[in-house]
C-alpha positions in Angstrom: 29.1 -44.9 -36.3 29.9 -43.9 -40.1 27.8 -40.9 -39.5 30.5 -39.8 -36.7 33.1 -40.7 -38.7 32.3 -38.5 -41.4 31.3 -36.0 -39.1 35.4 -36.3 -37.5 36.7 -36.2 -40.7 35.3 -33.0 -41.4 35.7 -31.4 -37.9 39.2 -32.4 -39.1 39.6 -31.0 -42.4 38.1 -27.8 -40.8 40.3 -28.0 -37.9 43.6 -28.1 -40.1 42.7 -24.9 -42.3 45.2 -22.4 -42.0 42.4 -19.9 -40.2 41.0 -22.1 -38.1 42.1 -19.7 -34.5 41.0 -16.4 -36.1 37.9 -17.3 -34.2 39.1 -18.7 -30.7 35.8 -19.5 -29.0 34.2 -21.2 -32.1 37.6 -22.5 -32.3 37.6 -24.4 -29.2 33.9 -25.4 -29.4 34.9 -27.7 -32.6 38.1 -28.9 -31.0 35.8 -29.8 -27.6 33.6 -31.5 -30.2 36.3 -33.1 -32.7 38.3 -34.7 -29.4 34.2 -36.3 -28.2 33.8 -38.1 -31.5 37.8 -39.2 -31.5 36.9 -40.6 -28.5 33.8 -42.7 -29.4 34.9 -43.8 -32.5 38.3 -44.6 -31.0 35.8 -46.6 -28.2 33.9 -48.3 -30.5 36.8 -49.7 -33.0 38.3 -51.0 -30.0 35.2 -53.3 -29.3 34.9 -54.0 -32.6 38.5 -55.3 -32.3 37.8 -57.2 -29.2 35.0 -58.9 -30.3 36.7 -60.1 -33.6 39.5 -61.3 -31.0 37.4 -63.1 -29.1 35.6 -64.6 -32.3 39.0 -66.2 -33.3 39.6 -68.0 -30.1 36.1 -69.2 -29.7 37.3 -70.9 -33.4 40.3 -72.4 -31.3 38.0 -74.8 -29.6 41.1 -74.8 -27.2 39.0 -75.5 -23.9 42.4 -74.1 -21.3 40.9 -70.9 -22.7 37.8 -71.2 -21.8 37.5 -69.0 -18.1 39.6 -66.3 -20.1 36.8 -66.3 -22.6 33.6 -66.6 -20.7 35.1 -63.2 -18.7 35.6 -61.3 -22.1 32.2 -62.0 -23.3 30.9 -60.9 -19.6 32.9 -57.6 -20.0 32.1 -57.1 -23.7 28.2 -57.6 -22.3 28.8 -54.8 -19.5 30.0 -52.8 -22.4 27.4 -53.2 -24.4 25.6 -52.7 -22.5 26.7 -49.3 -21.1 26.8 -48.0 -25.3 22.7 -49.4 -25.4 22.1 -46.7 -22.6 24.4 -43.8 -23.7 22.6 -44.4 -27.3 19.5 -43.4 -25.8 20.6 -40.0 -25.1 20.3 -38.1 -28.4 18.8 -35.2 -27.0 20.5 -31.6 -28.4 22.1 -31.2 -25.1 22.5 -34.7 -24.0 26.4 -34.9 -24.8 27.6 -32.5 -23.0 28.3 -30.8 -19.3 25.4 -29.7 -16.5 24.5 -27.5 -14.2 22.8 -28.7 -11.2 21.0 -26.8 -8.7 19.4 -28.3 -5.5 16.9 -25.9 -3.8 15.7 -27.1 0.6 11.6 -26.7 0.2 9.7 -26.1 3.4 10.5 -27.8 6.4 13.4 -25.4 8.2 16.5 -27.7 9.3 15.1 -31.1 7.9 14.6 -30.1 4.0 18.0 -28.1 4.4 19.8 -31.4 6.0 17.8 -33.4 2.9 19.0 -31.0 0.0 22.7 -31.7 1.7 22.1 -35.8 1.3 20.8 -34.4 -2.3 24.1 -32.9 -2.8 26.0 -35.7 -1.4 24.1 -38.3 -3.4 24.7 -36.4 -6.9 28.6 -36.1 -6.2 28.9 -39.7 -5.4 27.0 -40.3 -8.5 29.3 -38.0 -10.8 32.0 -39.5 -8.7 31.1 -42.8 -9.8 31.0 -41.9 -14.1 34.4 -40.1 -13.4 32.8 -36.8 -14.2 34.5 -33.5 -13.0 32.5 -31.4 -10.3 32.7 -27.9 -9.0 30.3 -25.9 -6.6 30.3 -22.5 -7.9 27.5 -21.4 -5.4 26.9 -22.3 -1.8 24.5 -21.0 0.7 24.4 -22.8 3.9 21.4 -23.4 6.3 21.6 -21.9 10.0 21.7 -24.9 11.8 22.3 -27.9 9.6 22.5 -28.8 5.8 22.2 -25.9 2.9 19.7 -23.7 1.4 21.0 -24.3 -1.9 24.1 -25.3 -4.0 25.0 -24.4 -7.4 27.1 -27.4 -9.0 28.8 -27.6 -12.4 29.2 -31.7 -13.7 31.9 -31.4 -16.6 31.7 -35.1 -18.7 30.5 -36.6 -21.6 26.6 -37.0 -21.4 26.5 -35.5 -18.0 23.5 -33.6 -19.0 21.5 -36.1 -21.4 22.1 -38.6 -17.5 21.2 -35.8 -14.9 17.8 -34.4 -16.7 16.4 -37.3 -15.4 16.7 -36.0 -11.8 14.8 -32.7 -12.7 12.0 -32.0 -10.0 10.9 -32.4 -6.2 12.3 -35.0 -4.0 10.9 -36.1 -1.1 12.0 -37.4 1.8 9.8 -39.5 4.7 12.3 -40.8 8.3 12.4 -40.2 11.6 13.5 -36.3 12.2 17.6 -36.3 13.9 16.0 -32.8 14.6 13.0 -33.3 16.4 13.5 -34.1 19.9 10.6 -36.1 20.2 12.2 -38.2 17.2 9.0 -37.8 14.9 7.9 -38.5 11.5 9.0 -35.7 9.2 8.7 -35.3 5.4 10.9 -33.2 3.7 11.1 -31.5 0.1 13.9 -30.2 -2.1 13.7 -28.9 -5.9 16.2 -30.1 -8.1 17.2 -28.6 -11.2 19.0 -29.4 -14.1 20.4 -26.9 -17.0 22.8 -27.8 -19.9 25.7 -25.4 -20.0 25.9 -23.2 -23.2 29.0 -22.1 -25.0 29.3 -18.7 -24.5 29.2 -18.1 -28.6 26.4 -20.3 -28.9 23.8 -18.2 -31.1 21.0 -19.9 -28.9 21.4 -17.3 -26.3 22.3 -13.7 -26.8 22.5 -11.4 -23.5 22.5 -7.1 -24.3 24.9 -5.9 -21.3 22.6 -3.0 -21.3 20.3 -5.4 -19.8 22.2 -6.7 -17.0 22.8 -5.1 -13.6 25.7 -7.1 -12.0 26.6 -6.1 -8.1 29.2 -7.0 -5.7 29.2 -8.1 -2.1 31.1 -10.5 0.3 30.8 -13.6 0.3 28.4 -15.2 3.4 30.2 -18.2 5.6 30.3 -19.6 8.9 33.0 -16.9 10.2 36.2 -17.3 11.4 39.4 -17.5 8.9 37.4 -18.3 5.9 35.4 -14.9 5.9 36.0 -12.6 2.5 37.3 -9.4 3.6 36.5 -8.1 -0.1 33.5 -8.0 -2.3 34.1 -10.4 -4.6 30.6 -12.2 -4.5 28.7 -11.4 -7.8 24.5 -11.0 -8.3 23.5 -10.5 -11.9 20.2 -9.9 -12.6 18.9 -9.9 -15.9 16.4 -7.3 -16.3 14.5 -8.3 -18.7 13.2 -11.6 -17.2 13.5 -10.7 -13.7 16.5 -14.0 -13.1 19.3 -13.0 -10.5 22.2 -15.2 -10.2 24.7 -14.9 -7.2 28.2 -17.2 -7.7 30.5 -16.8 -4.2 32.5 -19.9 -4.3 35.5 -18.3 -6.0 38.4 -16.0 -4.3 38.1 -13.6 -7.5 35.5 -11.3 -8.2 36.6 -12.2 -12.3 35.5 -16.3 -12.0 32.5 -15.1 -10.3 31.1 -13.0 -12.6 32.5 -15.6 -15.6 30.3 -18.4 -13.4 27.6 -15.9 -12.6 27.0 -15.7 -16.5 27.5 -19.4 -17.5 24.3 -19.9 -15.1 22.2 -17.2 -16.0 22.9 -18.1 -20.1 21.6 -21.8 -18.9 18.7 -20.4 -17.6 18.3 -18.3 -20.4 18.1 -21.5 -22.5 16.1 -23.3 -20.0 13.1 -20.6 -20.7 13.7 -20.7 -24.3 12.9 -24.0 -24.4 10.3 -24.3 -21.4 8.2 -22.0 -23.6 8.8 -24.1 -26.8 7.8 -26.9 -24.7 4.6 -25.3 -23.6 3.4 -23.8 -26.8 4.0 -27.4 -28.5 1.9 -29.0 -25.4 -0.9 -26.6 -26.3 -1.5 -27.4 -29.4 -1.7 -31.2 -28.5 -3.9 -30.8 -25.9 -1.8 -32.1 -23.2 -0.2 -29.2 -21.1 -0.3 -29.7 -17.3 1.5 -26.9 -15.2 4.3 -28.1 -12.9 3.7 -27.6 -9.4 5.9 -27.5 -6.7 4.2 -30.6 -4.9 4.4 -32.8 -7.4 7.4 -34.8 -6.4 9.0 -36.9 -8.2 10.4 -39.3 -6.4 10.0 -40.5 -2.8 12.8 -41.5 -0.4 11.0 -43.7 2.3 13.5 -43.9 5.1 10.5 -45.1 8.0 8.7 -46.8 8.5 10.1 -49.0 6.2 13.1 -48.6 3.1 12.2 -47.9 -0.2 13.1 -45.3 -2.8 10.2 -45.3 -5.8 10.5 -42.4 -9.4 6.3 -42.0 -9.3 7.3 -41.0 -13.3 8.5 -44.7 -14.2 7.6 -46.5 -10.8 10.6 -47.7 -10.7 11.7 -49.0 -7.2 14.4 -50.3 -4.9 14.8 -50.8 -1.3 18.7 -50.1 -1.2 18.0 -46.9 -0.2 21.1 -46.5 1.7 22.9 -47.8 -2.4 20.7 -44.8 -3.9 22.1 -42.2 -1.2 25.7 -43.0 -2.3 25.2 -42.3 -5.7 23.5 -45.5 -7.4 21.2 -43.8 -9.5 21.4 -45.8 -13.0 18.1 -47.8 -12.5 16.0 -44.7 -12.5 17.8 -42.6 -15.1 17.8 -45.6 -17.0 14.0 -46.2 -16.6 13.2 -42.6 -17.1 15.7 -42.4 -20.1 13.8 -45.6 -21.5 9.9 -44.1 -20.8 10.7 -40.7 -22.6 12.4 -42.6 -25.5 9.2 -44.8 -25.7 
């Protein structure tokens, strides 16, 4: 905690020089990052101070206060508790916001409906942590469910929680599509990206190696149809990565969208290829492939929802669908820390 402290007080000192908004975006990143630290140090005198409260009455031995005291301690455990978990996040990215992208594998209509339970599952989640959410890219599927979504998550550690949820999913119950009610198994990818300041130094994009187009936006018809182009595909020449944003009315948040996810990938390579070279030299690189799931949802012949990275397990499935996910990002969090 003193290290943050120090860190605030000269966030501080720099905030209060005189040319402190000659830059505006590095401006605003050390503002963003000033008013996170106020925040946690703010959080963590206040349980210091309620703990040295609840010291002092404990020394009453005044036994009418008892019930009051033994639910302090209880919520002064749960809050302990949540800081032991956020403290495992230390990751570069961990603090801050997400991108989330949740791709239907093969399997038509089913893995389309499943990346739509995916979709609903991660919003209940972020829901949940009181994190901010906005779908900056849709695509539907022709019958049921989605192809894919696009979905920014805007709170403190949203990342450092969510990269625990990177990889394939898959899904085992009874097909709602199959007349003859069969056995289906489904698969979507799921990825996770940290968004990048758009001044950050870790990713610098030459216009002259961008083509950005314009179309109109795809829905299901009627009212909703966009009479104008303002859809927006970049593609980044260089790497071959195209990036379509259509959630927005204006052509201008598109292509503002369109960029903050094609920077994020940007990074995502960067670092993949770090990753990779690192793995090498150990002696330990294994190449991801799309079947290796990550963790199964068993909906029949019997409930259960198993992470085959941590083996952790629960048979709440129907919990896990509305957003309970803290036992496996926990258990993840806790193996990668080990």
């Amino acid at each position: 905690m003193a290290g943050k402290e120090n860190e605030l007080t000269q966030l501080e000192r720099e905030i209060a020089a005189p040319d402190f908004w000659d830059d505006p975006a590095h401006a605003q990143q050390v503002s963003k990052r000033a008013a996170n630290l106020r925040e946690q140090v703010e959080e963590w005198r206040g349980l210091e101070r309620r703990l040295r409260d609840a010291v002092e009455l404990v020394g009453l031995g005044d036994e009418s206060l008892r019930a009051d005291l033994e639910a302090e301690i209880a919520s002064l455990e749960a809050e302990v508790e949540k800081r032991r978990f956020a403290a495992m996040l230390s990751g570069p990215y961990d603090e801050g916001d997400a991108l989330l992208a949740i791709h239907a594998g093969a399997g038509g209509t089913d893995s389309q409906d499943w990346a739509a339970m995916l979709q609903r599952m991660y919003l209940r989640w972020a829901e949940r942590r009181g994190y901010e959410t906005e779908i900056l890219d849709l695509s539907e599927g022709e019958e049921a469910g989605i192809k894919s979504v696009t979905i920014a998550v805007n709170g403190r550690y949203a990342y450092g929680f969510l990269r625990a949820e990177k990889g394939v999913h898959r899904l085992v119950r009874l097909s709602p599509f199959d007349a003859a009610h069969r056995r289906h198994t489904s698969f979507a990818l799921v990825e996770v990206l940290p968004q990048v300041a758009f001044d950050s130094p870790e990713v610098r994009i030459d216009p002259s190696e961008i083509k950005v187009d314009t179309f109109k936006s795809s829905g299901a018809g009627g009212q909703n149809v966009q009479k104008n182009a303002t859809a927006i595909r970049i593609t980044h020449l260089p790497t071959g990565i195209v990036v379509t944003c259509q959630n927005e009315r204006s052509q201008t948040q598109n292509r503002e969208f369109a960029m903050r996810i094609l920077r994020a990938r940007l990074l995502e390579i960067q670092k993949a290829e770090k990753e990779e070279e690192i793995a090498v030299l150990r002696g330990e690189y294994t190449k991801a492939e799309w079947g290796s799931q990550i963790r199964s949802y068993v909906l029949h012949p019997y409930q259960m929802v198993k992470d085959h990275r941590t083996e952790y397990e629960t048979s709440n499935t129907a919990a896990v669908l509305d957003g309970d996910l803290d036992g496996f990002m926990e258990a993840y969090l806790q193996q990668v820390k080990a």
